[in-house]
C-alpha positions as CSV (number, residue, x, y, z in Angstrom):
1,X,0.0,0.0,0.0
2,X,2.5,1.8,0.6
3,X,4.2,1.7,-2.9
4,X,0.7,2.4,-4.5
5,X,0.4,6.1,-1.9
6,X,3.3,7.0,-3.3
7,X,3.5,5.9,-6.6
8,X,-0.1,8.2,-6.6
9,X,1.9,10.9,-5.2
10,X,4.6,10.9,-7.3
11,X,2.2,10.5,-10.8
12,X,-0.3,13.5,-9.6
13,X,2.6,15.8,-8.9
14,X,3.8,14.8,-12.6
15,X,0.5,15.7,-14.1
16,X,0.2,19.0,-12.7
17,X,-1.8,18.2,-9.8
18,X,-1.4,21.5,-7.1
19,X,0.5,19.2,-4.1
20,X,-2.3,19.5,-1.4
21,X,-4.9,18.0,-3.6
22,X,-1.9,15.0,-5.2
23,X,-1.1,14.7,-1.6
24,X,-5.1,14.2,-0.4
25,X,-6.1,12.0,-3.2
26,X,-3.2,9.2,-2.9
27,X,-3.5,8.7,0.8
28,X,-7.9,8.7,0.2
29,X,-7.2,6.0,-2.5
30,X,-4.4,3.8,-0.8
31,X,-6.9,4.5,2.7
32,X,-9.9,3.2,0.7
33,X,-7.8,0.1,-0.8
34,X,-7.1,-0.8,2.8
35,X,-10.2,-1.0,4.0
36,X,-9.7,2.0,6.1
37,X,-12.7,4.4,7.4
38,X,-12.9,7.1,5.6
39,X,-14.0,9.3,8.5
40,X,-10.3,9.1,9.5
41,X,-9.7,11.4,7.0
42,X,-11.8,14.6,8.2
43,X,-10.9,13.5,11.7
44,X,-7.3,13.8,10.7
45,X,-7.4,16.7,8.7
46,X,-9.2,18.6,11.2
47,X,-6.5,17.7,14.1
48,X,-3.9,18.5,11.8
49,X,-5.0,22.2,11.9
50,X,-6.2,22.6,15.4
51,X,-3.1,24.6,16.6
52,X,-3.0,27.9,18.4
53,X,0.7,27.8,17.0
54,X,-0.5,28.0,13.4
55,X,-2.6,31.3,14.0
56,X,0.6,33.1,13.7
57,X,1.0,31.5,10.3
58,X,-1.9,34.4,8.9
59,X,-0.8,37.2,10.9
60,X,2.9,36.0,9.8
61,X,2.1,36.4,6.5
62,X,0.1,39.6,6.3
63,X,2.8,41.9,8.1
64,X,5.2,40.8,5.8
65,X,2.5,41.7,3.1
66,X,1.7,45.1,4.5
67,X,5.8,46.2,5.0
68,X,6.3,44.8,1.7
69,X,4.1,46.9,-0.1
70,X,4.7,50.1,1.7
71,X,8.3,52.0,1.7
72,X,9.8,50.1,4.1
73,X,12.3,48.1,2.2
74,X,13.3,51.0,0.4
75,X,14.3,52.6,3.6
76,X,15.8,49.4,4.7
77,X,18.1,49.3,1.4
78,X,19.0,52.7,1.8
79,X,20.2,52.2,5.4
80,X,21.9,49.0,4.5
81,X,23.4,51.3,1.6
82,X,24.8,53.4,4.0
83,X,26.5,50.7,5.9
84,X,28.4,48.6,3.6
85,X,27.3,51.0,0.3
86,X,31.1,52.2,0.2
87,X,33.0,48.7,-0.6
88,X,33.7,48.0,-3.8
89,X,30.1,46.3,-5.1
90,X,28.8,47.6,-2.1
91,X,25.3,47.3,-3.9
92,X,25.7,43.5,-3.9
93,X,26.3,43.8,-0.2
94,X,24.0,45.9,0.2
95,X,21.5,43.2,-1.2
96,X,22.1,41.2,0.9
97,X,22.4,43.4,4.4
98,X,18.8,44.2,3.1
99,X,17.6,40.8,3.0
100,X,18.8,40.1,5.9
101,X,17.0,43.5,7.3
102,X,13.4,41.9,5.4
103,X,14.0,38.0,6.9
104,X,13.8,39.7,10.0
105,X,10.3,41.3,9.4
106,X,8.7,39.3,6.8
107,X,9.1,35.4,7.5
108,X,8.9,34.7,3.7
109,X,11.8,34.1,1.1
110,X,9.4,35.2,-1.7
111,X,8.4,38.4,0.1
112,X,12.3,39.7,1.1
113,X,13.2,39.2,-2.8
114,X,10.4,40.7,-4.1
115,X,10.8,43.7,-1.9
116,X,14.5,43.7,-1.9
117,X,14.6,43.5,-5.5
118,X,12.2,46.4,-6.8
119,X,14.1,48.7,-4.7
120,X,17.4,47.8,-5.9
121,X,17.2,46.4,-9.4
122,X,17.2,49.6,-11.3
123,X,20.2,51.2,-8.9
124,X,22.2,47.7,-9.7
125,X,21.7,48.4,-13.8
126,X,22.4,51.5,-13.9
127,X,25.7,51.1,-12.6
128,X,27.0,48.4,-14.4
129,X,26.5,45.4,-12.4
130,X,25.8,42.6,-14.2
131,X,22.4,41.7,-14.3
132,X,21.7,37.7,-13.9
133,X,24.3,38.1,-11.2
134,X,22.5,40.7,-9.4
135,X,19.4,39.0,-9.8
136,X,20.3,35.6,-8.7
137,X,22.4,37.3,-5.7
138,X,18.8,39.3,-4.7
139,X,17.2,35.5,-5.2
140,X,19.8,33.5,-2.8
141,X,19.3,36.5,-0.2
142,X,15.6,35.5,0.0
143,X,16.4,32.6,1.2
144,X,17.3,34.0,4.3
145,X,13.3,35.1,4.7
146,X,12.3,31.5,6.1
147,X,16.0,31.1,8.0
148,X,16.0,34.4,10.2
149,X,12.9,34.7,12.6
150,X,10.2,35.1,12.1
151,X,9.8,32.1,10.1
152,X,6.9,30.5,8.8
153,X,8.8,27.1,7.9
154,X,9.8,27.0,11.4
155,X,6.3,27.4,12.9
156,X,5.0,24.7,11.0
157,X,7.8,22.1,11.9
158,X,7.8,23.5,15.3
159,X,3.6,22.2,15.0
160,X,4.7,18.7,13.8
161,X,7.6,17.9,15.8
162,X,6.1,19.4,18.9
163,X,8.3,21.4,19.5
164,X,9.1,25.2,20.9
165,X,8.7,27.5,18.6
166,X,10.4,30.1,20.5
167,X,13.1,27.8,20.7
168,X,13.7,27.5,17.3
169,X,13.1,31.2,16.6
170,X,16.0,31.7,19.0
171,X,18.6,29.6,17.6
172,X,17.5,30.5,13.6
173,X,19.3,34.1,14.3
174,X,22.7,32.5,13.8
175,X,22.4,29.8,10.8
176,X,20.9,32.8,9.2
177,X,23.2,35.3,9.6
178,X,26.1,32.7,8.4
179,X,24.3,32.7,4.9
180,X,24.3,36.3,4.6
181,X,28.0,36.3,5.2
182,X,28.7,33.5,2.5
183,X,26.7,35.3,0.3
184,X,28.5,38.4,1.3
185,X,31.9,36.5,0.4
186,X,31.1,35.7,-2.2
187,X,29.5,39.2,-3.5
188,X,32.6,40.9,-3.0
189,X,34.9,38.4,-4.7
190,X,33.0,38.7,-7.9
191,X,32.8,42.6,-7.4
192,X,36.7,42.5,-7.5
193,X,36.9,40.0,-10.0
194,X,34.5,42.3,-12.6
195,X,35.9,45.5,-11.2
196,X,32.1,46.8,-10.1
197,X,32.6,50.8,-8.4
198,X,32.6,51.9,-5.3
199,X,29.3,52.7,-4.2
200,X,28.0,56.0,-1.5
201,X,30.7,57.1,0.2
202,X,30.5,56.3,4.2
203,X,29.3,59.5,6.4
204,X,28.4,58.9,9.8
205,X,26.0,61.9,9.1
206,X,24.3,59.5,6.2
207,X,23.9,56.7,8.5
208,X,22.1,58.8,11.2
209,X,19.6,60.0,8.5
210,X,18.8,56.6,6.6
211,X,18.5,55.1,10.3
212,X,16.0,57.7,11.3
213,X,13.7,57.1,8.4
214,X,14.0,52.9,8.5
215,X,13.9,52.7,12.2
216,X,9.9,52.3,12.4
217,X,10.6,49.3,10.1
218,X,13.8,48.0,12.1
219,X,12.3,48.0,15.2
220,X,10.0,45.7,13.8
221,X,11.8,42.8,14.9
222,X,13.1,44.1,18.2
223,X,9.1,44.3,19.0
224,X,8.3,40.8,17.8
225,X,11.3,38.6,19.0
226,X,11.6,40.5,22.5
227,X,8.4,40.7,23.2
228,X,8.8,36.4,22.8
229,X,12.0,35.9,24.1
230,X,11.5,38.1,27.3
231,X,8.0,36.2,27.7
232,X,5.6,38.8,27.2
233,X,3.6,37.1,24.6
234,X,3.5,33.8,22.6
235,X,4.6,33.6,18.8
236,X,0.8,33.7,17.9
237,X,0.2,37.1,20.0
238,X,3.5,38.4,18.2
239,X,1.9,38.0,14.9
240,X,-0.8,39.5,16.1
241,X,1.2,42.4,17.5
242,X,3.1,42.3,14.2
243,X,0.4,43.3,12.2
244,X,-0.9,45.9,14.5
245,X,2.2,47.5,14.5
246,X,2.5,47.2,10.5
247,X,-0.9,49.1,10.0
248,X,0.1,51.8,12.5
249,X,3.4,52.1,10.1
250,X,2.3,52.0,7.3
251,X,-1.0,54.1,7.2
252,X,-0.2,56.9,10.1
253,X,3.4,57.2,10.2
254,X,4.8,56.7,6.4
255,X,1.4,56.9,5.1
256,X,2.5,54.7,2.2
257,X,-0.7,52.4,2.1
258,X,-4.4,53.6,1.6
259,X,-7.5,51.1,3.1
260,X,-8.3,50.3,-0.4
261,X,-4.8,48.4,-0.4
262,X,-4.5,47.2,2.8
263,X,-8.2,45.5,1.7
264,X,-6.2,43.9,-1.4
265,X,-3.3,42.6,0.7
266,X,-5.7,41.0,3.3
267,X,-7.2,39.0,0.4
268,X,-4.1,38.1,-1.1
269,X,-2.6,36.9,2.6
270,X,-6.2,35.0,2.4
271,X,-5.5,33.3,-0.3
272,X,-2.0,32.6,0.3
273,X,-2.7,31.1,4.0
274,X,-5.7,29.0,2.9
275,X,-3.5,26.8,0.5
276,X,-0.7,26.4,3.2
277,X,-3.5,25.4,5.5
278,X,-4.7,22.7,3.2
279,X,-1.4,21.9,2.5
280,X,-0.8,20.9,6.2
281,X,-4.2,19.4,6.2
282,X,-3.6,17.1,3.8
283,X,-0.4,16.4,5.4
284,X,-2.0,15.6,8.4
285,X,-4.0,12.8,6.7
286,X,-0.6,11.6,5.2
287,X,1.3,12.2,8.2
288,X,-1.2,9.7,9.9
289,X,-1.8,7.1,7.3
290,X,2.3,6.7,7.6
291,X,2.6,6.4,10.8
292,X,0.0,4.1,11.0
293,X,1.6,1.7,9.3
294,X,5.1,1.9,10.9
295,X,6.7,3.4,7.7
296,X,9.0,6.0,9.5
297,X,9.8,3.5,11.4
298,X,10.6,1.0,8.5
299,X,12.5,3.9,6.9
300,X,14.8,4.2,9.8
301,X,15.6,0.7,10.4
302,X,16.4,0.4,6.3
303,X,18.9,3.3,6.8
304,X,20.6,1.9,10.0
305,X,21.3,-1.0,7.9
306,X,23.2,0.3,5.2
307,X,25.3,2.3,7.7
308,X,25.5,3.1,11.6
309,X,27.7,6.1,11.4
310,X,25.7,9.6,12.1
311,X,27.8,11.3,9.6
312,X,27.6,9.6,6.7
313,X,23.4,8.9,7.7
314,X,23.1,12.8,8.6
315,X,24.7,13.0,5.1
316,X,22.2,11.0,3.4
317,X,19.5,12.8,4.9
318,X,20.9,16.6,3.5
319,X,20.9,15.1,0.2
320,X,17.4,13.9,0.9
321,X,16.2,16.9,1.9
322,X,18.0,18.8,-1.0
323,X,16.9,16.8,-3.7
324,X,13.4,16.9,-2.1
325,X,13.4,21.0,-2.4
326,X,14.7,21.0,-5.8
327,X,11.0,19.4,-7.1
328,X,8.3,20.3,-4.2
329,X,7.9,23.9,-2.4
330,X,9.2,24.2,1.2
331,X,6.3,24.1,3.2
332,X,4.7,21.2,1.7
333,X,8.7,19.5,1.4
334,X,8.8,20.2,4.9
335,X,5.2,18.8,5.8
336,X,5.5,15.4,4.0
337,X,9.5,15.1,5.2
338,X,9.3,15.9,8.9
339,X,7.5,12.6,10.3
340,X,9.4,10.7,7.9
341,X,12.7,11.4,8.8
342,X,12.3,12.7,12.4
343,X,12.1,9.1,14.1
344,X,15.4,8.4,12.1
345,X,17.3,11.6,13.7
346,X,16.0,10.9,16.8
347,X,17.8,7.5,16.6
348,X,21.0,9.0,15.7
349,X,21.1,11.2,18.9
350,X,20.1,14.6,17.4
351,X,17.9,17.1,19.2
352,X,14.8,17.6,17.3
353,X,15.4,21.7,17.6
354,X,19.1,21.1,15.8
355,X,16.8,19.0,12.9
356,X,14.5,21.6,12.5
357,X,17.3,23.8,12.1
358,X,19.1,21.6,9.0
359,X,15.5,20.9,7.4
360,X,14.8,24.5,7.3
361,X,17.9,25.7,5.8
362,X,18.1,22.8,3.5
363,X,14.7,23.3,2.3
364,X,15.2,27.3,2.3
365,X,18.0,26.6,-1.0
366,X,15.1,24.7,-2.5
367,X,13.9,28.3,-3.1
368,X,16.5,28.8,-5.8
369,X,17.0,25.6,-7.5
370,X,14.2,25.2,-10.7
371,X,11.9,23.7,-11.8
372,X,10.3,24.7,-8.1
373,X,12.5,28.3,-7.6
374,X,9.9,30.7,-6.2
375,X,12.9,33.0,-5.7
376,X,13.8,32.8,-8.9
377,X,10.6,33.2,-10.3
378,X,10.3,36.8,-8.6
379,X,13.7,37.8,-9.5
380,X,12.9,37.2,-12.9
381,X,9.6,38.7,-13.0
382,X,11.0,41.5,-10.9
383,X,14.5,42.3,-13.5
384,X,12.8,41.3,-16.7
385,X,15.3,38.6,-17.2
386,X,14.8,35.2,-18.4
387,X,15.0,32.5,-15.8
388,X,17.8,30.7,-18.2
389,X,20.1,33.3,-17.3
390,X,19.4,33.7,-13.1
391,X,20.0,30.2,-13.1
392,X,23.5,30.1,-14.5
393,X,24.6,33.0,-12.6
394,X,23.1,31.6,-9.0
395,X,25.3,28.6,-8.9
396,X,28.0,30.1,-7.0
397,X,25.6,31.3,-4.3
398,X,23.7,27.9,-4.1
399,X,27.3,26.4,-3.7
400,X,27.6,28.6,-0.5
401,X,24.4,28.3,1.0
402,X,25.2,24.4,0.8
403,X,28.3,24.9,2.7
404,X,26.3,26.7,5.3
405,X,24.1,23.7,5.8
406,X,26.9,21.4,6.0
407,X,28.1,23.5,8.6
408,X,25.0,23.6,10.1
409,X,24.9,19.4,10.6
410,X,28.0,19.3,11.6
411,X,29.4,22.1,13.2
412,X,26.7,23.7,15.0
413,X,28.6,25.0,18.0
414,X,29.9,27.2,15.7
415,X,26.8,28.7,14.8
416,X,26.2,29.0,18.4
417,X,24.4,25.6,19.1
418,X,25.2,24.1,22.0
419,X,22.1,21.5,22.9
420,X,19.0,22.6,24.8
């Protein structure tokens, strides 16, 4: 049965069939072929979405939405400009400071590129940088959106593993961070190597300015993560707080959004949070349907046999979790993955907050490699450029995020993991 689920899967997804509905119908069919009551599948479904964790999923979404469409990210790239805007190809860096500004405030890799890149694209051509590069390096920064808190990925792992989501927003500051400086590496060697100019000259007197007009926006984060880490609300009531505090911005204090578009982004964070929602609800079904018959649990006891070392298993499962982003989005990769390959790592000795860790960032580079590259997609639709061309020039940055996630599973002390 469990060769015909996913052999359904597997067929629907080639088809064309949107995941949550190929993910539904296999398990319904493979269910019905075993004789199992079909109630089990509303029960399950419903269960898998009765979370107070997920309502920050929503709220999540629509301050990201809201900063997005106002002016915030183009005070956020001109801060970053004045930071690191004087180094030769300071513009790259500067993509990437800003990213890392966005992640912080936004919790989706789509929404920092999309926002990053319309405020810097037309700077980047007009002085010469070239553009696939520039494009791919504003795509690879996204990926920092799902890495850096707050993170919608890790709220829905944090849901299926049962696990502290706090906890995992805590230790995603670092991981993140260490992509933006590979990235940054990596930015300046090829500024060097194509001779790219020297950007805005540093003045401290610049710096004050450009941090004046983004603070509203930076402080952003400084509301949401301290307001969780010093215990003064839950996740959920900090996406709450989040949007609050993203209306107040953005309508009364850089009056940059009118009601009639706030209206249009509350449909469109709708929209978007009703398919991740059926996503996970479908999941659920799946989620259950596996466990029920012992696959995880089959699964780890095949991969114990071929090899008992915890490297070369932990290496296995990166290129599991690679291969998986390359061909299904990250929430939904991270949905069908987790209670798979959680009972394995918990086997091998690894903290479930450390795997949440490596599954996000591994499925956070999924975001740049095609056919599934929403990053991509936006930086293409955002520089005009075909998708050919991004995808050439972002091979050096997937290289270094990879090296990050190795790092990640196995080095994490120096990213500041220690063990909880």
């Amino acid at each position: 049965m469990t060769l015909l689920l996913f052999g359904l899967f597997f067929l629907f997804m080639l088809l064309g069939v949107p995941i949550a509905f190929a993910i539904g119908a296999s398990t319904l069919y493979a269910l019905y072929q075993s004789g199992v009551p079909l109630m089990v599948v509303t029960q399950q479904m419903f269960q898998g979405i009765n979370s107070f964790a997920l309502v920050a999923i929503p709220m999540f979404i629509l301050a990201g939405d809201l900063m997005a469409q106002g002016k915030v990210s183009e005070r956020l790239v001109s801060f970053a400009d004045s930071l690191v805007g004087f180094m030769r190809g300071g513009l790259s860096v500067v993509s990437v400071m800003a990213g890392m500004f966005f992640a912080a405030i936004s919790g989706s890799g789509a929404a920092t590129t999309a926002a990053v890149g319309s405020s810097l694209v037309p700077e980047l051509k007009r002085k010469g940088y070239d553009p696939a590069s520039a494009a791919s390096l504003i795509a690879a920064s996204g990926t920092i959106g799902v890495v850096i808190p707050p993170s919608v990925p890790m709220i829905i792992y944090a849901v299926i593993a049962q696990q502290s989501v706090s906890e995992l927003f805590l230790n995603g500051f670092l991981p993140g961070l260490a992509m933006g400086v590979a990235l940054m590496a990596i930015a300046i060697t090829q500024a060097y190597k194509r001779q790219y100019p020297k950007g805005t000259p540093l003045s401290l007197a610049t710096m004050w300015r450009t941090f004046k007009a983004a603070s509203w926006g930076l402080m952003t984060p400084v509301i949401i993560l301290g307001g969780i880490f010093s215990g003064i609300f839950t996740p959920s009531e900090a996406a709450v707080v989040a949007v609050n505090y993203a209306l107040l911005v953005s309508l009364f204090v850089y009056r940059d959004l009118t009601l009639p578009q706030v209206y249009k982004l509350l449909i469109r964070s709708a929209m978007t949070t009703a398919v991740i929602m059926l996503v996970i609800a479908m999941s659920a079904v799946l989620s259950w349907t596996l466990s029920s018959w012992q696959v995880p649990g089959a699964i780890a006891q095949a991969v114990l046999s071929l090899s008992t070392n915890p490297y070369v298993i932990m290496l296995l499962i990166v290129g599991i979790i690679l291969l998986t982003g390359v061909f299904i989005e990250t929430a939904s990769a991270l949905i069908i993955l987790t209670p798979v390959l959680l009972p394995l790592v918990l086997q091998l000795g690894i903290d479930p907050i450390h795997f949440g860790l490596i599954i996000v960032v591994g499925l956070s580079i999924g975001m740049i490699t095609p056919p599934v590259a929403i990053n991509l997609y936006v930086a293409s639709s955002v520089t005009q450029l075909p998708l050919e061309r991004i995808t050439r020039a972002i091979i050096p940055y997937l290289l270094g995020l990879i090296g990050v996630l190795l790092l990640v599973v196995y080095v994490p002390i120096l990213l500041g993991w220690s063990g909880s």
